[in-house]
TORMAR-389471 format. One line per 3 residues: number of its first residue (from 0); their letters; for each residue x, z, y of C-alpha. Coordinates in steps of 0.2 Angstrom, whole numbers, plus 5000, padded with zeros to 4 digits. Layout:
N
NUM> A> X,Z,Y; ...;
//
This chain:
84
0> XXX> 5000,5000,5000; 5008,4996,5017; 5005,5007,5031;
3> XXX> 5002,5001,5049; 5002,5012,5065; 4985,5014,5070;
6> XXX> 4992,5014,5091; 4997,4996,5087; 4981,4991,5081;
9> XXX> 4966,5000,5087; 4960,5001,5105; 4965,5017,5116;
12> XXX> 4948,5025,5115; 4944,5022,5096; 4962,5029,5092;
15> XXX> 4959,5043,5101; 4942,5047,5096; 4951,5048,5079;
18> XXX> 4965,5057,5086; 4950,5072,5088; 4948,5070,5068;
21> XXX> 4963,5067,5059; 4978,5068,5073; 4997,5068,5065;
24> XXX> 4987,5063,5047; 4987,5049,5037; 4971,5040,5035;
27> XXX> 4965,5029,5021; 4951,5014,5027; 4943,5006,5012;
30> XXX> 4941,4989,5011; 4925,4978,5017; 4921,4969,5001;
33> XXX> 4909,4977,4989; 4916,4983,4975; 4917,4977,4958;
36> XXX> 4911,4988,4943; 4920,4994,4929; 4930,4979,4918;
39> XXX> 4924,4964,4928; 4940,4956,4936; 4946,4963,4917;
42> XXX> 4933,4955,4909; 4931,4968,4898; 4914,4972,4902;
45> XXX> 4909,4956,4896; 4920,4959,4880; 4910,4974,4876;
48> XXX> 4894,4967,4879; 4896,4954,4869; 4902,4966,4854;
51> XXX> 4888,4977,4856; 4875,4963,4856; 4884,4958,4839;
54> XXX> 4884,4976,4831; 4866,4975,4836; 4860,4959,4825;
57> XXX> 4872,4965,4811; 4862,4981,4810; 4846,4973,4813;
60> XXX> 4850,4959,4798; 4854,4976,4788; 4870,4982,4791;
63> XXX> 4874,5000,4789; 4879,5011,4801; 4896,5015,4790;
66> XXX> 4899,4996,4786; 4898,4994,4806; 4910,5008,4810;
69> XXX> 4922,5001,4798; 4922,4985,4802; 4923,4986,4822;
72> XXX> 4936,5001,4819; 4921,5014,4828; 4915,5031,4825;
75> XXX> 4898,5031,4816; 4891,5038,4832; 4895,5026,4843;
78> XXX> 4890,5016,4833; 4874,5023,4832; 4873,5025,4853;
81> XXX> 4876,5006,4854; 4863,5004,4843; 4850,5016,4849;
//
């Protein structure tokens, strides 16, 4: 993160305005975008998805909840809370 000094920036009555807040501090601004949820520039959310929805059809072609935690590497209960 690069830090720029806020005198050679903002406008005399703004910096002092936050002089009154957080004088001598430093001072994180966050960014203007919205922010994106959990695994979406990873594209993991996607990846989980999709392997949920197959665990899913398996189970509702008559998998078991042990043959599905085996074969996705899983605990039989989360299995069971992807499921349910």
């Amino acid at each position: 993160m690069k830090y720029k000094n806020a005198q050679d920036i903002l406008p005399d009555k703004l910096l002092k305005e936050l002089q009154t807040y957080v004088s001598g501090e430093t001072l994180y601004i966050p960014n203007t975008e919205s922010k994106k949820q959990w695994g979406e520039s990873s594209g993991a959310r996607s990846y989980y998805k999709q392997r949920n929805a197959q665990i899913r059809e398996k189970y509702m072609q008559g998998g078991t909840l042990e043959e599905l935690a085996k074969e996705y590497n899983l605990s039989i209960d989360s299995i069971r809370k992807i499921i349910y």
